[in-house]
VMD Tcl script that builds the backbone (N, CA, C; Angstrom):
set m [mol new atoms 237]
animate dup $m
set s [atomselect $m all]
$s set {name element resname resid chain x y z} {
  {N N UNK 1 A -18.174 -6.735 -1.251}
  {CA C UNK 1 A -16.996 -7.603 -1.193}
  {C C UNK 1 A -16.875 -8.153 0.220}
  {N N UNK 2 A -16.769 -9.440 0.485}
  {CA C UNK 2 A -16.375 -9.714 1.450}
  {C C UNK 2 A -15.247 -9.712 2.327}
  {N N UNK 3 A -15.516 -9.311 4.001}
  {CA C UNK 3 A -14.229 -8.852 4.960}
  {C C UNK 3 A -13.216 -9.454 4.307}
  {N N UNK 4 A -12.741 -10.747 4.020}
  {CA C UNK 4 A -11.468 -11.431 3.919}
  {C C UNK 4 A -11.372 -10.962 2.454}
  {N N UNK 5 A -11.898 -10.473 1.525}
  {CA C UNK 5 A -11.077 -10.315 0.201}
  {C C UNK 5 A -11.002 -8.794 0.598}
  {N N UNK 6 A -11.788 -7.905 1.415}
  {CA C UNK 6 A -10.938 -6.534 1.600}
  {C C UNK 6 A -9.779 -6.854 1.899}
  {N N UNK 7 A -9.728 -7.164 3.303}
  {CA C UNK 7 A -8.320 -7.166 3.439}
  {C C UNK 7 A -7.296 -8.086 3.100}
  {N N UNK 8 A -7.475 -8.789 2.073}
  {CA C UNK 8 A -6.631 -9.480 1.365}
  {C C UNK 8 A -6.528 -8.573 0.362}
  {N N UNK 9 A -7.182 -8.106 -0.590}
  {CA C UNK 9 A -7.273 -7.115 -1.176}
  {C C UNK 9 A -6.145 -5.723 -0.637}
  {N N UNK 10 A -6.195 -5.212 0.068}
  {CA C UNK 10 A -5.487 -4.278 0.699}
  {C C UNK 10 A -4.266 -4.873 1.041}
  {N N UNK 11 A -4.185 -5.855 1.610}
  {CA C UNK 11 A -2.746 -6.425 1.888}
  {C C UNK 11 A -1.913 -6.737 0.595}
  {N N UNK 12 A -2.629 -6.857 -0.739}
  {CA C UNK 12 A -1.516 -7.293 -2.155}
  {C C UNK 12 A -1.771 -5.848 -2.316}
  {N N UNK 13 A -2.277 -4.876 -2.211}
  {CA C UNK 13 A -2.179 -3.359 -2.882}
  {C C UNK 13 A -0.649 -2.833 -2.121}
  {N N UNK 14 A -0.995 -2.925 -0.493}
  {CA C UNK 14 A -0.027 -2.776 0.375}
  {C C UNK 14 A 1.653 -3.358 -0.180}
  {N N UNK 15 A 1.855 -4.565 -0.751}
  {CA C UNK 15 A 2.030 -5.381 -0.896}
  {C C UNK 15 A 3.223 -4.964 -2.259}
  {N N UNK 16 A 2.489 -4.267 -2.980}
  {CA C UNK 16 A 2.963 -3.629 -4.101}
  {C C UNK 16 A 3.219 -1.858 -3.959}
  {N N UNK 17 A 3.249 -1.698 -2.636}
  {CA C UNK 17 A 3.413 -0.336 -2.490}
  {C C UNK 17 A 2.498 0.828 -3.084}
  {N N UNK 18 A 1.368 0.467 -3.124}
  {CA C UNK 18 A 0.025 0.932 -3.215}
  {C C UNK 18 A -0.884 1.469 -1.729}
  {N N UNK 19 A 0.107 2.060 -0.934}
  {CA C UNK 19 A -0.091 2.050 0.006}
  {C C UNK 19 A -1.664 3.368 0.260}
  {N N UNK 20 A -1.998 4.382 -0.476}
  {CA C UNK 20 A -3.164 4.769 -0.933}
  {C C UNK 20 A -4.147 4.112 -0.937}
  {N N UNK 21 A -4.130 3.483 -2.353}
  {CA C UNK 21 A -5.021 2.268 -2.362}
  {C C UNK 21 A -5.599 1.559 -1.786}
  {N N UNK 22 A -4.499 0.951 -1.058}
  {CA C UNK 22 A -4.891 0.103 0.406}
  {C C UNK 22 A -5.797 0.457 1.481}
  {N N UNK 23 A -5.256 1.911 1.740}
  {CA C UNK 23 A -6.027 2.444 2.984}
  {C C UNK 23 A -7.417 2.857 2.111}
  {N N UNK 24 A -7.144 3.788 1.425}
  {CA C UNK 24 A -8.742 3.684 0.390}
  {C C UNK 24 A -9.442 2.472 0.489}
  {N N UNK 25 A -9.290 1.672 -0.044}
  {CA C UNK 25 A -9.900 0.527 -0.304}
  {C C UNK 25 A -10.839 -0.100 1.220}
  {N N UNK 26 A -9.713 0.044 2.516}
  {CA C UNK 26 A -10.123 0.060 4.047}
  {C C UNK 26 A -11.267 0.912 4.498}
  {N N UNK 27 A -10.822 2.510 4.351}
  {CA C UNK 27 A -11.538 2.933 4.192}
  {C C UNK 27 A -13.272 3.301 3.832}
  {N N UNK 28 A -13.211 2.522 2.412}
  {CA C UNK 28 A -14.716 2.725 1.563}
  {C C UNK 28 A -15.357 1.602 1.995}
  {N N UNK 29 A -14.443 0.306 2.597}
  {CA C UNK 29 A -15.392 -0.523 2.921}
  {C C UNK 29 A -15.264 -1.293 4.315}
  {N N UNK 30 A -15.150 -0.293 4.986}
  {CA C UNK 30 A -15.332 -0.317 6.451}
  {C C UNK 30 A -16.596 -0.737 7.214}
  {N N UNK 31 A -17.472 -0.146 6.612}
  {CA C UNK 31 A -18.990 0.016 6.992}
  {C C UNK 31 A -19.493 -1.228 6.609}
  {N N UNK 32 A -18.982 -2.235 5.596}
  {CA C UNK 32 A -19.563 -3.352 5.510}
  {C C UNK 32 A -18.858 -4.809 6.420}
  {N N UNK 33 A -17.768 -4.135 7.036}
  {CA C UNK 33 A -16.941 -5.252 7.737}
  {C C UNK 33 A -17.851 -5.660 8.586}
  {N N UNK 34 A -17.212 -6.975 8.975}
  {CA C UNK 34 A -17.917 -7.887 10.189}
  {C C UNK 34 A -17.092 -7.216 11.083}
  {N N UNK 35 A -18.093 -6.546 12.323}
  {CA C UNK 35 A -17.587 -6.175 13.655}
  {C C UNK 35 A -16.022 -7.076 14.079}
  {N N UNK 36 A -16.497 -8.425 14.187}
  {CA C UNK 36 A -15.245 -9.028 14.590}
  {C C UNK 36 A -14.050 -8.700 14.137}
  {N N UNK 37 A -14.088 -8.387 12.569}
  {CA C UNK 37 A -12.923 -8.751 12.253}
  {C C UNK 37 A -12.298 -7.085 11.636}
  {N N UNK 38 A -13.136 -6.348 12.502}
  {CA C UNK 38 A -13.080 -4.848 11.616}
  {C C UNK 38 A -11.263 -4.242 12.308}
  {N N UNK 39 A -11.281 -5.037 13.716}
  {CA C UNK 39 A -9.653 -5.016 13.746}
  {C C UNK 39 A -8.756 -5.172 12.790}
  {N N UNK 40 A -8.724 -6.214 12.273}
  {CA C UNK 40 A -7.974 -6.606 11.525}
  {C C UNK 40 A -7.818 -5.927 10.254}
  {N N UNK 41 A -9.006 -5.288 9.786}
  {CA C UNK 41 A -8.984 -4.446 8.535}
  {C C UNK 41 A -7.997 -3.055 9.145}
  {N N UNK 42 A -8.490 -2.818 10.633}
  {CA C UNK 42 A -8.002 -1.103 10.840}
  {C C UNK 42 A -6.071 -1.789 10.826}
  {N N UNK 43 A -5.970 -2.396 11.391}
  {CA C UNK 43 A -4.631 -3.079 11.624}
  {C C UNK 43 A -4.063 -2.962 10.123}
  {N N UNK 44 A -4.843 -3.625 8.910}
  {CA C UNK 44 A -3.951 -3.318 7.370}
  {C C UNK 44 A -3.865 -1.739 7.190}
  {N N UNK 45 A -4.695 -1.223 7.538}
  {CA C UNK 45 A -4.875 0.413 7.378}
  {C C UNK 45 A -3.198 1.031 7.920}
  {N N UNK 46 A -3.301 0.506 9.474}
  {CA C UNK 46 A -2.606 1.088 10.340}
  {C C UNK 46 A -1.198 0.710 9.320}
  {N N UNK 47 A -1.224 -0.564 8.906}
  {CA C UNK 47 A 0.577 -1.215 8.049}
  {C C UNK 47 A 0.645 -0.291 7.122}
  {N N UNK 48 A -0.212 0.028 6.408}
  {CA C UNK 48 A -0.337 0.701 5.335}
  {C C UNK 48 A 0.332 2.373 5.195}
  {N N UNK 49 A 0.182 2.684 6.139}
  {CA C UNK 49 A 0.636 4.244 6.721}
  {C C UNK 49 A 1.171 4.392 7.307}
  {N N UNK 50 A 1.617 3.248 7.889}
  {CA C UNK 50 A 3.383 3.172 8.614}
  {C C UNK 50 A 4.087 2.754 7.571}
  {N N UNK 51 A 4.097 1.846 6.412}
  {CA C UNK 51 A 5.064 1.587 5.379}
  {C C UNK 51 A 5.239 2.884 4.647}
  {N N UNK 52 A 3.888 3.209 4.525}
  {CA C UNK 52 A 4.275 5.098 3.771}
  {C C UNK 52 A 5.107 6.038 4.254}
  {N N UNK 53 A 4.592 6.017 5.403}
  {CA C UNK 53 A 5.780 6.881 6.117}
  {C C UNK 53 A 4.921 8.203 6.915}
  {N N UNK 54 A 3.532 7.791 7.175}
  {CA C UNK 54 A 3.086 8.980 7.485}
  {C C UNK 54 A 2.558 8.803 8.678}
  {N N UNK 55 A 3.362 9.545 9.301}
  {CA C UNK 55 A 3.287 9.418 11.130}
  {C C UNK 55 A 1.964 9.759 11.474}
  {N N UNK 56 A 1.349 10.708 11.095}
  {CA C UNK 56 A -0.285 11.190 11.811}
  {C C UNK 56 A -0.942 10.349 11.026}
  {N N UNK 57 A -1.075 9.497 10.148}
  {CA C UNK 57 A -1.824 8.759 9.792}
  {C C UNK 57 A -1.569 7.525 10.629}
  {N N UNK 58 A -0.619 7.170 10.906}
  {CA C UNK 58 A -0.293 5.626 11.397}
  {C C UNK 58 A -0.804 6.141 12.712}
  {N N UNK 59 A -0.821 7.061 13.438}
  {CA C UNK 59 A -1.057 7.381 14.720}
  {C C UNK 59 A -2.676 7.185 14.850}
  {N N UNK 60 A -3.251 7.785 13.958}
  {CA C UNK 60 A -4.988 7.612 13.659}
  {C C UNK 60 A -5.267 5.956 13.661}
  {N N UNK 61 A -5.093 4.991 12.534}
  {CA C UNK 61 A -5.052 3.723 13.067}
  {C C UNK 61 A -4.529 3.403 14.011}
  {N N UNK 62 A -3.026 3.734 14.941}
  {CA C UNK 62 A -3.017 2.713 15.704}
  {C C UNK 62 A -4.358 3.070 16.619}
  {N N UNK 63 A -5.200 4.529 16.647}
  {CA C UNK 63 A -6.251 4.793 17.692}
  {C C UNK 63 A -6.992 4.084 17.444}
  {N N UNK 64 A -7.741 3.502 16.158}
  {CA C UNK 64 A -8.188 2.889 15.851}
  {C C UNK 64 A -8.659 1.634 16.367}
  {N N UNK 65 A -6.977 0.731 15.993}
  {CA C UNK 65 A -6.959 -0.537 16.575}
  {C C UNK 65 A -6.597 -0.488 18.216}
  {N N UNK 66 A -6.616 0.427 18.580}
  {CA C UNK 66 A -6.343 0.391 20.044}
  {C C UNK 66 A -8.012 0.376 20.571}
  {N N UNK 67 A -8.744 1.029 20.013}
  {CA C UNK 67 A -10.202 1.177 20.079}
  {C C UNK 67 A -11.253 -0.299 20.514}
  {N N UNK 68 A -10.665 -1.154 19.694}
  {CA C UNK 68 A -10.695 -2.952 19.712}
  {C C UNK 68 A -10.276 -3.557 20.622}
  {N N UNK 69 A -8.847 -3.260 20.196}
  {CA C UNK 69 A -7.450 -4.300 20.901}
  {C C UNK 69 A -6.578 -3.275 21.812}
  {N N UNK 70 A -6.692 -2.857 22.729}
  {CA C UNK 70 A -5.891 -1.772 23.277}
  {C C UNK 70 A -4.129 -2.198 23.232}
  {N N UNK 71 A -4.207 -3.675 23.546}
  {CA C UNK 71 A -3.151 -4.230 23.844}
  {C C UNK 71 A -2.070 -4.551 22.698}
  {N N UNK 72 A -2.631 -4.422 21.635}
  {CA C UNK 72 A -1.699 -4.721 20.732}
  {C C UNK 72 A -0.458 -4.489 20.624}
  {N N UNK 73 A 0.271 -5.431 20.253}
  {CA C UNK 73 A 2.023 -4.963 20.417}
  {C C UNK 73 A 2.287 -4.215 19.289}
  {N N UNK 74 A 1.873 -4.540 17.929}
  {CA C UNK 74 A 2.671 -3.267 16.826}
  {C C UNK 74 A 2.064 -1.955 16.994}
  {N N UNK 75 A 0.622 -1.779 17.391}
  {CA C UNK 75 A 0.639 -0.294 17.539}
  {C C UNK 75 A 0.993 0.655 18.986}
  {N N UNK 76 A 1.630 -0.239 19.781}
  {CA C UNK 76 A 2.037 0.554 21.031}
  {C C UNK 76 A 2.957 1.839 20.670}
  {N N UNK 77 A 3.993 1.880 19.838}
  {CA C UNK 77 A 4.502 3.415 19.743}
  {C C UNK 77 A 4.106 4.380 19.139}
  {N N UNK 78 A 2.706 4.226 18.834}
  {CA C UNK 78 A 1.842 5.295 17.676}
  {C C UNK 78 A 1.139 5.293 19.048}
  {N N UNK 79 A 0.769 5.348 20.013}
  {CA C UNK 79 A -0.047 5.895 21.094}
  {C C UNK 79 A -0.014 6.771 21.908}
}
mol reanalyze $m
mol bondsrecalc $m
mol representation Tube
mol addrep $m
């Protein structure tokens, strides 16, 4: 599947409060993302487990996307 229908994909799972799903879905197909844009996938991950509600998970993505983007403004209080 291609980067933009993962995370389009994950963003309507997200979307519908499939917030599992979502990160699953991030997850299994991580390894095929385009480097560039593999931010942006960890970033749906990271929404995904902050809408859930699960603090050590949202904390793991924001490491994630901090890994990329250090600077990012939504994951600065998960750091």
């Amino acid at each position: 599947m291609p980067t933009e229908n993962v995370i389009q994909k994950s963003a309507a799972l997200r979307g519908k409060g499939k917030f599992d799903d979502a990160i699953e879905l991030i997850e299994r197909s991580i390894h095929n993302i385009d480097p560039d844009t593999k931010v942006i996938a960890w970033l749906e991950a990271f929404r995904a487990a902050k809408e859930k509600g699960d603090q050590a998970l949202t904390r793991k993505y924001a490491e994630l996307v901090a890994s990329e983007e250090p600077d990012m403004p939504s994951i600065q209080d998960y750091l």
